[in-house]
C-alpha positions in Angstrom: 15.9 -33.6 -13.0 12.7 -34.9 -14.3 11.2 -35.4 -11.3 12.0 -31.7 -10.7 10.6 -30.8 -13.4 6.9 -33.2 -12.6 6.9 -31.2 -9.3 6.9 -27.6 -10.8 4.5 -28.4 -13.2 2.3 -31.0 -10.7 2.5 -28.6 -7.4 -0.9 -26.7 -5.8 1.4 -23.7 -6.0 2.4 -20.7 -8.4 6.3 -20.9 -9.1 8.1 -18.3 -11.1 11.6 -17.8 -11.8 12.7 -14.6 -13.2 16.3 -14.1 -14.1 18.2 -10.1 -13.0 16.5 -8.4 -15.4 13.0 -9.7 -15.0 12.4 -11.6 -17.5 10.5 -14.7 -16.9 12.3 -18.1 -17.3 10.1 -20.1 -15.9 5.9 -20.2 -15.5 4.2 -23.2 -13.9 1.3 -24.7 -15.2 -0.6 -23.6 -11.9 0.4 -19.8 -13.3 -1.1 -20.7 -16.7 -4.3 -21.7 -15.5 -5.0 -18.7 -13.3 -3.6 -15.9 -14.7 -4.6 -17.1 -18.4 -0.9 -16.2 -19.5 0.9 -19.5 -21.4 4.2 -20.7 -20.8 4.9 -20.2 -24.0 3.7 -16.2 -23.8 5.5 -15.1 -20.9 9.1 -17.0 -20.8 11.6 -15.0 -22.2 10.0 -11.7 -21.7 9.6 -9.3 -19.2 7.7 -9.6 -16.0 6.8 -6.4 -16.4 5.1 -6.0 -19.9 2.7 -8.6 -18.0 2.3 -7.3 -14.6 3.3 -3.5 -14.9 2.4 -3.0 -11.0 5.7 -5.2 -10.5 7.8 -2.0 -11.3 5.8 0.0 -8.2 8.9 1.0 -5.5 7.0 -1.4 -2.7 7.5 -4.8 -5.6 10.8 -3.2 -6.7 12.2 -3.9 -3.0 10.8 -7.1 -2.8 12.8 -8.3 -5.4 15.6 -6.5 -5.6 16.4 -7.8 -1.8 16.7 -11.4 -3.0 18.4 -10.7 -5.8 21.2 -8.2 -3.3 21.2 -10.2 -0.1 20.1 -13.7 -1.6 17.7 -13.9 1.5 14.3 -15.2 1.2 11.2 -12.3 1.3 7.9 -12.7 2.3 4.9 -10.7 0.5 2.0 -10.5 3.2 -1.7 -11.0 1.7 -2.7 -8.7 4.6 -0.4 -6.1 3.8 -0.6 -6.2 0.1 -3.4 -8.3 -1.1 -1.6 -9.7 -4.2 1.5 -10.1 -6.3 -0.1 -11.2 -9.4 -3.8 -9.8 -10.0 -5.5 -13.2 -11.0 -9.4 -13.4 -10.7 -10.5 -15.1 -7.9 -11.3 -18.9 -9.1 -14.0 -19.3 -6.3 -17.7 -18.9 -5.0 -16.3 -15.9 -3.1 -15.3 -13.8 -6.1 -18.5 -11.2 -5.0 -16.5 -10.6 -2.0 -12.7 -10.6 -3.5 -13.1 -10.1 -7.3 -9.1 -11.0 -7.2 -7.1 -14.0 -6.0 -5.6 -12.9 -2.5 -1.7 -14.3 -2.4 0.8 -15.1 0.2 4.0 -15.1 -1.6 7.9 -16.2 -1.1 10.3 -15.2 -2.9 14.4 -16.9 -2.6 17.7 -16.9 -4.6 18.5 -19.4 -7.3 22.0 -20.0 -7.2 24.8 -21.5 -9.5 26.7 -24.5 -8.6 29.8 -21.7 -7.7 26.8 -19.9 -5.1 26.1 -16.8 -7.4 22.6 -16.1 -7.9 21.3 -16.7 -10.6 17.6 -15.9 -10.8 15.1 -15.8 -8.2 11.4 -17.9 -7.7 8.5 -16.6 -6.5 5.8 -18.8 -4.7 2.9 -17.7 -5.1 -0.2 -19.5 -2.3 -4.0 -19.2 -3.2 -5.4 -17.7 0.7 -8.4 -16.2 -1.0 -11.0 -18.6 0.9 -9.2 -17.6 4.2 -9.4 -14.0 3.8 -13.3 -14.9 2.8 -14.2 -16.4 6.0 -12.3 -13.7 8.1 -14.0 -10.9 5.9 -17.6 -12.5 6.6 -16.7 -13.6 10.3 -15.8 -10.0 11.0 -19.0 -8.8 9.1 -20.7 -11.1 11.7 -19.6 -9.6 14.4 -19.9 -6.6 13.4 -23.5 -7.2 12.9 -23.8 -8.8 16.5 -22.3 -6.0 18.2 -24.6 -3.6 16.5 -27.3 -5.7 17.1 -26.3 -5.7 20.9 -26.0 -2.4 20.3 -29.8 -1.8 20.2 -30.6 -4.1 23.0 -30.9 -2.5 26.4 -31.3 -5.4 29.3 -32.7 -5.0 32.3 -31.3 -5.8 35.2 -30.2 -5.2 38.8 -33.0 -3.8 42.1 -34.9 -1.4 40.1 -36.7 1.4 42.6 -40.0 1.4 41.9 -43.0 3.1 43.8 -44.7 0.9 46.0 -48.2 3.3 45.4 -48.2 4.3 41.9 -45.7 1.8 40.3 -43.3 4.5 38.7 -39.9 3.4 38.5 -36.8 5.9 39.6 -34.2 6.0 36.8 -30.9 7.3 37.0 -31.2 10.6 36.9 -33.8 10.2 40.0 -36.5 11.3 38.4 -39.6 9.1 37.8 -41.3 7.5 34.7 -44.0 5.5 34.5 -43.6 1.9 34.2 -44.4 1.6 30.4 -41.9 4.6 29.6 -39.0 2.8 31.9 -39.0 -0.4 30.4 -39.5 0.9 26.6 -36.4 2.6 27.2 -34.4 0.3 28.8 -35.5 -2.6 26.6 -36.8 -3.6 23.4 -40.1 -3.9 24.5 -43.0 -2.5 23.4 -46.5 -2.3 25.0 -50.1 -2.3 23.6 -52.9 -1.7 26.7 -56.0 -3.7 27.2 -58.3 -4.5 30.2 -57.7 -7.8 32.2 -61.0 -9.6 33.2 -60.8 -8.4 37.0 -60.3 -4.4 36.2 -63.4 -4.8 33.2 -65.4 -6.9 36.7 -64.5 -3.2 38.4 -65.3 -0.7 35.6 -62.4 1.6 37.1 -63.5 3.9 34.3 -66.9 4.2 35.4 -67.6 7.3 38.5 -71.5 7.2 38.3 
């Protein structure tokens, strides 16, 4: 029993037990530390008067499905973010102001297999859900990067006598135009040492 009781207190985890008419009888230490609610608070009182979101339909059902068909519920972070809003306790709280939560919930039963209470387990996946959020933000910045890029690439048709280039409409640009739109290039004109040798500009 007391090395029960060193695990619920010891464990990486949130554990709660709440008895049928929600109030709490139990409250790990993990729970005391991020939610800033004692042990001493919260036992014996209702879940609710704590965490009034708990009494929401979507929560309601959660529970109440234990508690009725003593199977063991899931509460998806991606589908619900968080049982117990809890500040996030980590460098990505700009990102998530609150801790994101997978939680379990199962049946706590007497030695005769009635249920008794239930626990709720509640897992810290905030840094997860961090590194997806900012992965996708990457991407989402690469595509729009890729976005603006236009590559060239392929025959292009270009004229053998004044060098403008067919596009694909069929009608014909000069060179500069072509590849400014089809790339991200950008041109600024000078004169190369053989065309200044000519003086092209000069008809006297």
């Amino acid at each position: 029993m007391r090395e029960s009781a060193q695990i619920f207190e010891t464990i990486n985890t949130g554990l709660v037990v709440l008895n049928h008419d929600l109030t709490v009888r139990a409250w790990n230490r993990w729970m005391e530390h991020h939610s800033g609610i004692t042990e001493k608070e919260i036992v014996g009182k209702s879940i609710l008067e704590f965490y009034p979101n708990l009494s929401e339909p979507k929560y309601r059902r959660f529970i109440k499905s234990v508690f009725v068909f003593g199977n063991y519920a899931y509460f998806s972070q991606k589908l619900h973010r968080y049982l117990f809003a809890m500040k996030n306790p980590h460098l990505s709280v700009d990102i998530l102001p609150f801790m994101q939560q997978s939680c379990t919930a199962g049946p706590l039963r007497s030695e005769t297999g009635e249920i008794e209470g239930i626990f709720i387990a509640v897992q810290d996946v905030t840094e997860n859900v961090a590194v997806e959020i900012l992965l996708k933000r990457k991407v989402e910045q690469l595509e729009e990067a890729l976005e603006k890029v236009k590559l060239l690439e392929g025959i292009i048709p270009i004229c053998m006598y004044c060098k403008k280039i067919r596009d694909d409409e069929k009608s014909w640009q000069q060179m500069e135009q072509y590849i400014s739109d089809h790339s991200a290039a950008q041109f600024s004109h000078g004169i190369c040492p053989d065309c200044f040798s000519r003086k092209p500009w000069d008809v006297s």
